[in-house]
C-alpha positions in Angstrom: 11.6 17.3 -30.5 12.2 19.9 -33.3 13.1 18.8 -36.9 14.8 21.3 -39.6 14.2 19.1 -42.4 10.8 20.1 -44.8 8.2 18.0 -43.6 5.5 18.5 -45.9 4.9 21.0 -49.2 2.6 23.0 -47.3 1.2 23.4 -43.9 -2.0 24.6 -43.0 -2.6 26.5 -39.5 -6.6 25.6 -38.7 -9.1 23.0 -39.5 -11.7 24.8 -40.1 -13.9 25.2 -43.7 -11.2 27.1 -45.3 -8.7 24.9 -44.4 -10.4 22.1 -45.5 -11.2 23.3 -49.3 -7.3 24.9 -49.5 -6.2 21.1 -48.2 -8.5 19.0 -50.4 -7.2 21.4 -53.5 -4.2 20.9 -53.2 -3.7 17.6 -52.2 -6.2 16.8 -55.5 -2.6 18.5 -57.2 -0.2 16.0 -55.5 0.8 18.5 -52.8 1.6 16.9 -49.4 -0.2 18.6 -46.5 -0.2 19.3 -43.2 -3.3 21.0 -40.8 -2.7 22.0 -37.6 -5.1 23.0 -35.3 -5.0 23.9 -31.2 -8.2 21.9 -30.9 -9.3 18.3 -30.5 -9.6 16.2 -33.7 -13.6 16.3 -32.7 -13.8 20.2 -33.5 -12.7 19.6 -37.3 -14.8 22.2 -39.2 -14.2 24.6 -36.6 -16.6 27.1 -36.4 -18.7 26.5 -39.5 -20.1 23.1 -37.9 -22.4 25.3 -36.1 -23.7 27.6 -38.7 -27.1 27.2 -40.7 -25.2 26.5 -43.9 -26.2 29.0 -45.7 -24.4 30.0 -49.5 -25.1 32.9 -51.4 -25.9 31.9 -55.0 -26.8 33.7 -58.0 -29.1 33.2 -60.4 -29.4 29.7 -59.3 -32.4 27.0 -60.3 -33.8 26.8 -56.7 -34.2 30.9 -57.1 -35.9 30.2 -61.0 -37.9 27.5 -59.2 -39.2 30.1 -56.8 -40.3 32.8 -59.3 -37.3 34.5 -58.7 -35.2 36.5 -61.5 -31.7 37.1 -60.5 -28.6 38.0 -62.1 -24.6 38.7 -62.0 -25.3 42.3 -62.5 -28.1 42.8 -60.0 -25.9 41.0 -57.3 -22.9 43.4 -57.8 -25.3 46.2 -57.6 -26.2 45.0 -54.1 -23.1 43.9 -53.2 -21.5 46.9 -54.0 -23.9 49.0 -52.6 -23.7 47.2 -49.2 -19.7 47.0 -49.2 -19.4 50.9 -50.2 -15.6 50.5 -50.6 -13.9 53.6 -50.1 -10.3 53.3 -48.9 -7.4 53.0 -51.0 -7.1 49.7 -48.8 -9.7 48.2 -51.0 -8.0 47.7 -54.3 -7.7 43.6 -53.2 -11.3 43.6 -51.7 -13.1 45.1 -54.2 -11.0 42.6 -56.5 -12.1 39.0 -54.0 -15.9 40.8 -54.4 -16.1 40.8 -58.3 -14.2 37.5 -58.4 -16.5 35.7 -55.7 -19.3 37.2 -57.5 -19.1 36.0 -60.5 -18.0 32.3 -59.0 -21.7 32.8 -57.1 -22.8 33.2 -60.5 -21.2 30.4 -62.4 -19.3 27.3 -61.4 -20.0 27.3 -57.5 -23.2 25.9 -57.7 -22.6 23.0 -60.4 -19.0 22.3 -58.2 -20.4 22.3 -54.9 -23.6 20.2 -56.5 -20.9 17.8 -57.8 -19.4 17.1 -55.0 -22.8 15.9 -53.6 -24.0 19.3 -52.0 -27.9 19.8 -52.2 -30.2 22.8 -50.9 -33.6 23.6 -49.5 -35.6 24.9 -52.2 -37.0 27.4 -50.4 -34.5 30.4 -51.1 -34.0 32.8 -48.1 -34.2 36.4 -47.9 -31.7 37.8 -45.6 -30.1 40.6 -44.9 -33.3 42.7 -47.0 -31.7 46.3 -46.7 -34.9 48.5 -46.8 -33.9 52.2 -47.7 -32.2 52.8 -51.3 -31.9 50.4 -54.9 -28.3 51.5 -54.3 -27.6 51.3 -50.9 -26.9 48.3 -48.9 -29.3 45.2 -49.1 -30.4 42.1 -51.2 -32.7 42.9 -54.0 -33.9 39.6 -54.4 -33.8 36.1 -52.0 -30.1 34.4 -52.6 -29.9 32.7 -48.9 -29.2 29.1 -50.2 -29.8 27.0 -47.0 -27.8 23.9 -47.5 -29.3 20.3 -46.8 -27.7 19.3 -43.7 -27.0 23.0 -42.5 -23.2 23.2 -41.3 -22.5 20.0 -41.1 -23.4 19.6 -44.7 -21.6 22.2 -45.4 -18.3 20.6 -44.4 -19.4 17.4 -45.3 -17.9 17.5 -48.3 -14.6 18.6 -48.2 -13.6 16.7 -45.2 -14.6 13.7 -46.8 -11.9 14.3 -49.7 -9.5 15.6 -46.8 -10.3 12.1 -45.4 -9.4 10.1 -48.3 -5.9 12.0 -49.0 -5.3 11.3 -45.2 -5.4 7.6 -46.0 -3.6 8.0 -49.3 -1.2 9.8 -47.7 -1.3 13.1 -48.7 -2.9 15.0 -45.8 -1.7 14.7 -42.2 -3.6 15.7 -39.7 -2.0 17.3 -36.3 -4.5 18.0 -33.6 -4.0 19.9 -30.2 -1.0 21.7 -32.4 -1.4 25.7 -31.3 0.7 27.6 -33.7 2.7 30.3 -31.8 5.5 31.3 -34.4 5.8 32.1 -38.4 8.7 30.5 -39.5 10.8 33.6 -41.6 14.0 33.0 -43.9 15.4 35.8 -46.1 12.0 37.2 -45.9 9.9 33.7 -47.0 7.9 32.0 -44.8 9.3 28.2 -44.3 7.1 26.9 -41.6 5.6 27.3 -37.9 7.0 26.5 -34.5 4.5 26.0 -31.4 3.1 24.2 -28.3 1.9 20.7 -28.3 -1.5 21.0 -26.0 -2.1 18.0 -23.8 -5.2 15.7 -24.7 -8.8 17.1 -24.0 -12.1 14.9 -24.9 -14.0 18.0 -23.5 -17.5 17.6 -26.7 -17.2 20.1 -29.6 -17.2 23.5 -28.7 -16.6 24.0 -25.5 -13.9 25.5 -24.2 -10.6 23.1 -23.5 -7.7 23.0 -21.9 -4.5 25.1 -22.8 -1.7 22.5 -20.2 2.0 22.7 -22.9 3.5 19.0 -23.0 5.6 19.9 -25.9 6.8 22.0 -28.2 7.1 21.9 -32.1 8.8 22.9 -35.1 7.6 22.5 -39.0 8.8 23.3 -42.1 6.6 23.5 -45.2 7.2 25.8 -48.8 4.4 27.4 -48.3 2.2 27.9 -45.1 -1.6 28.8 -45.0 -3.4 30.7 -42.1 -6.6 29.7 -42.0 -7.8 30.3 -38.5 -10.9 31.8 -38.8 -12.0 35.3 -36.7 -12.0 37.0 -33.1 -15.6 36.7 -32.1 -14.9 34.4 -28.6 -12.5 37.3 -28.1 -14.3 39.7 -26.6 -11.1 42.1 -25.8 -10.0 41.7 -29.5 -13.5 42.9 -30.5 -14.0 46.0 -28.3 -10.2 46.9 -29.0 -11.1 46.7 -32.4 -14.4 48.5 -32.3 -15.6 51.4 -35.0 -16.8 53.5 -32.4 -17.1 56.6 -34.8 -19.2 54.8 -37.2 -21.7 52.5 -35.0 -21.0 54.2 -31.2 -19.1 53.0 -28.2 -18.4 49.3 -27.7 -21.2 47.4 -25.7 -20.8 47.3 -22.0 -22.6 43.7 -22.2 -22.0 41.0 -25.5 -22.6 37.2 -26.0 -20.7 35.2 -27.8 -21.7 33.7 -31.1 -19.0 31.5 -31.6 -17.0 29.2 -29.4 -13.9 30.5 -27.4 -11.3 28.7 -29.5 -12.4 31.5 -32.1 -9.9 33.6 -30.5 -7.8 35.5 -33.1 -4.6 34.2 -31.7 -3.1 34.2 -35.1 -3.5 37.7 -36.6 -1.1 38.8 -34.3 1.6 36.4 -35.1 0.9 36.7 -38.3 1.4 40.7 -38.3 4.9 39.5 -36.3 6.0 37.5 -39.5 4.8 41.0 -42.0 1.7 40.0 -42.6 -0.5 43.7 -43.0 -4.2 43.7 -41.3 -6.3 46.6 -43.1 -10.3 47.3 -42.1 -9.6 45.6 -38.7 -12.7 47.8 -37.7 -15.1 46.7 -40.1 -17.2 44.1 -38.5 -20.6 41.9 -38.7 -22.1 41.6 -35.3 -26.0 40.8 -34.8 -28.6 42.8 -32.6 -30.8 39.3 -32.0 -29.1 37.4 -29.4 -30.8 35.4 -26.6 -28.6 33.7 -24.3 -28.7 29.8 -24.9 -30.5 28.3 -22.0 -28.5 25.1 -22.4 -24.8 26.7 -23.0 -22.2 25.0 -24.8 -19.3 27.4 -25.0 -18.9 30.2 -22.6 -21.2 32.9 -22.7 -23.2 31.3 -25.9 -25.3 33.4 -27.5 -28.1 32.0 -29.8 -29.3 34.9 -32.5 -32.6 34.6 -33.7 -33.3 34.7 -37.4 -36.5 36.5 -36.9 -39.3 37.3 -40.1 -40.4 40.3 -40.9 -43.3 40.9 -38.3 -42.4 41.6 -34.1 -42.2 44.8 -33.1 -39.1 46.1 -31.5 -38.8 48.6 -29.1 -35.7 50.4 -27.9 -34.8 50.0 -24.2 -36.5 52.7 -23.5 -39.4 51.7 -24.9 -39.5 53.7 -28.1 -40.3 51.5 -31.2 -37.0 51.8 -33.7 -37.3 53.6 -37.4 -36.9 51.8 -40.6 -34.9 50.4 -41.8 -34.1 49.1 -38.2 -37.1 46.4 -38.8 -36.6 42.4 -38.4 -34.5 41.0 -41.0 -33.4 44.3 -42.8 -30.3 46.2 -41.8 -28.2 44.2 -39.1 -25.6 47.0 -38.8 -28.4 50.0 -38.7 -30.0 48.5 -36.4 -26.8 47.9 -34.1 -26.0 51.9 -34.1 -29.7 52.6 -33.4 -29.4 50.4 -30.3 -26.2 52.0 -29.2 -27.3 55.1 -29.6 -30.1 54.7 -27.2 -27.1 53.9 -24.4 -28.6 51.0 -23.9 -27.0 47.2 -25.0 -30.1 45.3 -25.4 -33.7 46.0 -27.4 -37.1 44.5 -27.1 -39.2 42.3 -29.7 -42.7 42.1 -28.6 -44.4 39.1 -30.7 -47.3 36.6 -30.7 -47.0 33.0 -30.4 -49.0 33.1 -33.9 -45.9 34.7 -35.1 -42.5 33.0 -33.5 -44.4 30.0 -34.9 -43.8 31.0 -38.2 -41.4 33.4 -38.1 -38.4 32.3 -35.9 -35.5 30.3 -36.4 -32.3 30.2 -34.3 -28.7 30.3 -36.0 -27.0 27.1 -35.1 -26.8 23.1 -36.7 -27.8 22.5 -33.3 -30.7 24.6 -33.3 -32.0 23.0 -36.4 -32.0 19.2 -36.0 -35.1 18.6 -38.8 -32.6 20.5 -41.4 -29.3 18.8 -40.0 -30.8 15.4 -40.5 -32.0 15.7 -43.7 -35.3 14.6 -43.0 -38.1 15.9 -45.2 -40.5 14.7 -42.6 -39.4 16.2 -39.6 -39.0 19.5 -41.8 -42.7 19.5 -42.9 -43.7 18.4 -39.1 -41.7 21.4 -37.0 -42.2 23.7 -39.7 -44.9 23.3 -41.8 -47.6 21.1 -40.0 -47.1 22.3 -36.6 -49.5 23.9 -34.2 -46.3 25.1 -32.0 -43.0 26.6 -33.0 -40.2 24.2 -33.4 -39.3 22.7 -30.4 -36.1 24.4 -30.1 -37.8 27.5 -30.4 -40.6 26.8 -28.0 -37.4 25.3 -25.3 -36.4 29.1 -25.8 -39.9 30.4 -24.6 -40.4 28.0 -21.8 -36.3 28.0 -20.6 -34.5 30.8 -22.0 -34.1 34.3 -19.3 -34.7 36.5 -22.2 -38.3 35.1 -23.1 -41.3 36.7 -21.2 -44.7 35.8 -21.8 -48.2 36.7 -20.7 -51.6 37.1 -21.9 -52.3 40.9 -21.4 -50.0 43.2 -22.6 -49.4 45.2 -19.0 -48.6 41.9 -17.0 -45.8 41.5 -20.1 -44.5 44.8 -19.5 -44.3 44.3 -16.0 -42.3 41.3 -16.5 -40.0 43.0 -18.8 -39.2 45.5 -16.8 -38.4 43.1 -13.9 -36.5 41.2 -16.1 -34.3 44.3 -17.0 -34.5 45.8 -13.3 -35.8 48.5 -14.1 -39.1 50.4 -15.2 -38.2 52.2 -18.4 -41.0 50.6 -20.2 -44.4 52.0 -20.1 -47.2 50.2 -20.8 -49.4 52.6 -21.8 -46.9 54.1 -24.5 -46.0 51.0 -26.1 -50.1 50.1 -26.0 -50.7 53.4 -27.9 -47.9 52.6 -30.7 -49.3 48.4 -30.9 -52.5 50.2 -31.1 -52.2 52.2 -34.3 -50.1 49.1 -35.9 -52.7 46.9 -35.7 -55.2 49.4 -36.8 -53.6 49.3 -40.5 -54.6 45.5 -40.5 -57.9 45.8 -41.6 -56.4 47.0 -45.6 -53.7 45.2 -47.9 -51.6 48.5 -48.1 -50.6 50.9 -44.8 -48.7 53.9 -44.0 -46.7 51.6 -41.4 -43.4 50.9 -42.9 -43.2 48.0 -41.0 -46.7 46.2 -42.6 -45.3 47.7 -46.2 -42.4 45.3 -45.5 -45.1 42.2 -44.1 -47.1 42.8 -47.3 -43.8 42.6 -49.9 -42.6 39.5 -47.8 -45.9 37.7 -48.4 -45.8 38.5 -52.2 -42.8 36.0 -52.1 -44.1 32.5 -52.1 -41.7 31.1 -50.1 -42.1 33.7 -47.0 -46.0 33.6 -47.8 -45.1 29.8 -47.1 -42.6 29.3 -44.4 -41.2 32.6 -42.9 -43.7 35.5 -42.5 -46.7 35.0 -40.6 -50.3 35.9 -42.1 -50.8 39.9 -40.9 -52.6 40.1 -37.4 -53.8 41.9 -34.5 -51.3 41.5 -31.5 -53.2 42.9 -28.9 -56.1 40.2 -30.3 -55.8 37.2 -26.9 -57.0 34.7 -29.9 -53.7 35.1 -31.3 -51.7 35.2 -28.2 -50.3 34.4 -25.8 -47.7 38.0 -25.9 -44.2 37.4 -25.9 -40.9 39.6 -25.0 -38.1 38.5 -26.2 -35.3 40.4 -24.3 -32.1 40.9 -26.9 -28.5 41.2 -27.0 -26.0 42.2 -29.0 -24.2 38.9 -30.0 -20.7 38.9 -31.8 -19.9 36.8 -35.3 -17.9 37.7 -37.6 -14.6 39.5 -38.4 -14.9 41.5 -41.9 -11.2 42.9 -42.0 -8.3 41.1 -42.0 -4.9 39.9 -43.7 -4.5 41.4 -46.8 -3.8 39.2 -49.6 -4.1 39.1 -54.0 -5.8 36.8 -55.4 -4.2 34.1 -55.2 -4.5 34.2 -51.1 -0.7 35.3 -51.1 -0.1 37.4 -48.2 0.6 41.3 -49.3 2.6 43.1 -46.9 2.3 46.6 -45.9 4.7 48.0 -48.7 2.1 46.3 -51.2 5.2 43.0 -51.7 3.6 39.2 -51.6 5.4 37.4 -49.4 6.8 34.6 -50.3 5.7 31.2 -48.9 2.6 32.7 -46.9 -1.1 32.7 -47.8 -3.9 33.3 -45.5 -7.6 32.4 -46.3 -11.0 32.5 -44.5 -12.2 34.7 -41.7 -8.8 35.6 -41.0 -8.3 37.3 -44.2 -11.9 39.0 -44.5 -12.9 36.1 -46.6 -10.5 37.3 -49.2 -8.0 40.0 -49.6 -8.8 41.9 -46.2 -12.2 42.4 -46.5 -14.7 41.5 -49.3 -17.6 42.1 -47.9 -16.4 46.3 -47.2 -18.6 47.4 -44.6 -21.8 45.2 -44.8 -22.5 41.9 -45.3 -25.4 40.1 -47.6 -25.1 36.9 -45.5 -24.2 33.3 -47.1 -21.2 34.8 -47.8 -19.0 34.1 -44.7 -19.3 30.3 -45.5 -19.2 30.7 -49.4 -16.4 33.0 -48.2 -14.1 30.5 -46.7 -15.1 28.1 -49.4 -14.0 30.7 -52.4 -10.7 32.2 -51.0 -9.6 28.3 -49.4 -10.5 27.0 -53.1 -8.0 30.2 -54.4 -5.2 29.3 -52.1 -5.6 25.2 -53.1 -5.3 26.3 -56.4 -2.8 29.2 -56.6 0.4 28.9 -59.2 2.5 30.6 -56.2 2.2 28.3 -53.9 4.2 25.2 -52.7 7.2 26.0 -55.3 
């Protein structure tokens, strides 16, 4: 049944983070609000319920606690050195950037801590660039890992959600799919759709699409908030930069569950919304195909240290700054450029124990349950690697492991079908690696990188593994860890001010629709330009959900 009259002040299309922090805003202001979502009421947090929680923060007393010297001014550096904006496109980008910059800076931190948020003290270094001061990279560790990974994350926020449920403020309409902006005299007024029968399939996996219904709801303002295109893999080859990084992979997994489906960018664009860098993009080069799927094609990336060698598909060992942990999106066009879709890490067990972690709340149950024990006994006090990790080694198809290293390159290339890798090559190149062991500085870019690592405390404690032979059996066994490109995140999107206020492709607002999240580049079509520093795509949708719940413009 379809009703004309308003039925709330504003309506917000996806559950997800961003919709969460824009709902709790402005239902804190005495708005009424409504969420739709396509999924069950058990996917609330949509995709951010499987990340590793991680914030970038600036200057913060975890990173002074670490020995750590940060600043405002060193993180625009970085960030503008990573983002390189250079399209006229950019004005509102380059805008979000300096505003979530100096929010990382400032109040996030103290709200967020407020609110009951808490971190690992042990600061991350992500994302650690490796050529230029002024190109693209973080100077210093920022990679906040909150306590309780996603799930903490979200915590927070849908617990105040929660509460204006019950006071009334927030309703909550699951198994909603939005198909239609609502458009009068050029103002949005509210969203018509499909009513999706019942599904109890468990979070993130893929459910059913069966119409029931249909819908109509009208709302002063409306918010898009529903997240990227990464479970779409169509939407991300179309959208491919192949002039920048090289043709689209023939072969991808998916990093995020299929409801992640970019559905509404194009209904969006129907109603005047304006897309700009759809072809900027943040896709990892680390992916392992989860042995234990949950979603279709799931991909697990591993969040690897500073220390396995990786070797082309060929077999050639890749340049800096394609090293582990350094330039995600260099590393992606060195891989392509090969012709290849997949690369090769060849490890030790000495080192995965240290040095791996896989992306995903689910893949981190120690930091998901908050316990300081089970953190100090998987990572700390362990003779193994976690025992997600070591599941990976013993189940996953893209793990091969062996004791010499030409009975691991026999099983590589069987895994691959092929025999592109030669033993006695790669031999020669572990060969002179380990040879520059023996002394605390090298010619080996690679070890220069192992050394800095180590002079941080907290990789020295947790993340890089003390420097070692490979080819030595005592700290074996060898691994091969077979990897594939893996999609996550969407850095374009819907172009919006500050505010979160739609901006058409004249340069007009228009009035009634804001858009924030993933589906607006995290904030005004893009703030991250063309690279990411990571712990931004969650502090993203946190930022520009936290503008929209506060904007003067919206809900008059």
């Amino acid at each position: 049944m379809k009703h004309a009259e308003q039925q709330a002040d504003v309506i917000i299309v996806g559950a997800g983070l961003a919709g969460l922090v824009a709902a709790a805003e402005l239902a804190d202001r005495g708005k009424t609000v409504m969420i739709v979502d396509q999924e069950p009421e058990g996917f609330l947090g949509g995709q951010a319920f499987w990340s590793l929680g991680g914030l970038m923060l600036i200057d913060s007393p975890e990173q002074r606690r670490m020995g750590i010297r940060d600043s405002r001014e060193l993180a625009y550096s970085d960030w503008m050195g990573s983002a390189g904006f250079d399209r006229d496109e950019d004005l509102w980008p380059h805008k979000w950037a300096e505003s979530y910059i100096d929010f990382a800076a400032g109040e996030m931190r103290p709200w967020l801590h407020d609110m009951g948020m808490r971190w690992f003290p042990i600061v991350g270094w992500a994302e650690r660039g490796g050529s230029f001061a002024s190109g693209h990279g973080n100077s210093v560790p920022r990679f906040h890992l909150t306590w309780g990974v996603g799930p903490g994350t979200q915590e927070p926020f849908e617990r105040r959600v929660r509460e204006h449920e019950k006071a009334g403020r927030i309703n909550l309409k699951f198994r909603h799919r939005c198909s239609h902006l609502l458009m009068q005299n050029g103002a949005c007024t509210g969203i018509s759709g499909e009513v999706l029968a019942e599904d109890t399939s468990a979070r993130g996996q893929k459910t059913n699409r069966e119409v029931i219904d249909d819908f109509e709801l009208r709302a002063a303002s409306v918010v898009v908030a529903s997240g990227g295109i990464g479970g779409n893999l169509e939407l991300v080859r179309k959208a491919w930069p192949t002039d920048r990084l090289g043709a689209a992979p023939k072969h991808m997994i998916a990093g995020v569950p299929a409801h992640v489906d970019g559905r509404m960018v194009a209904i969006t664009q129907q109603a005047g919304g304006h897309v700009i860098n759809a072809d900027r993009m943040w896709h990892y080069t680390e992916g392992v195909k989860n042995w234990d799927p949950i979603w279709p094609n799931h991909g697990i990336r591993i969040l690897p240290g500073p220390s396995s060698m990786w070797f082309d598909a060929t077999g050639n060992r890749f340049a800096p700054p394609a090293m582990p942990g350094f330039d995600s999106l260099g590393t992606l066009k060195a891989i392509l450029a090969t012709g290849y879709d997949c690369s090769w890490f060849i490890t030790t067990q000495k080192i995965i124990k240290k040095e791996f972690a896989l992306s995903g709340s689910e893949q981190n149950p120690d930091l998901a349950s908050k316990s300081w024990k089970q953190v100090l006994k998987q990572r700390l006090l362990n003779k193994k690697a976690t025992p997600n990790v070591e599941a990976f080694k013993e189940h996953g198809e893209d793990f091969v492991v062996a004791d010499r290293l030409e009975d691991l390159i026999a099983r590589m290339n069987a895994l691959q079908g092929n025999s592109l890798l030669d033993a006695g090559k790669i031999r020669a190149e572990i060969t002179a690696r380990d040879a520059q062991i023996d002394n605390p500085f090298s010619k080996d870019a690679q070890m220069m990188a192992i050394h800095a690592a180590r002079n941080y405390r907290g990789d020295r404690l947790m993340r890089t593994a003390k420097p070692h032979r490979i080819l030595d059996p005592d700290n074996g066994p060898l691994i091969g860890v077979r990897l594939n490109i893996i999609t996550r995140k969407t850095l374009g999107g819907l172009q919006t001010d500050l505010n979160g206020q739609l901006v058409d492709a004249n340069g007009k607002t228009i009035p009634g629709l804001f858009a924030a999240g993933e589906v607006a580049g995290f904030g005004g079509g893009g703030y991250h330009g063309y690279n990411a520093l990571e712990g931004t795509f969650l502090g993203g949708c946190i930022f520009s959900g936290r503008q929209v719940g506060r904007a003067d413009s919206i809900a008059l």
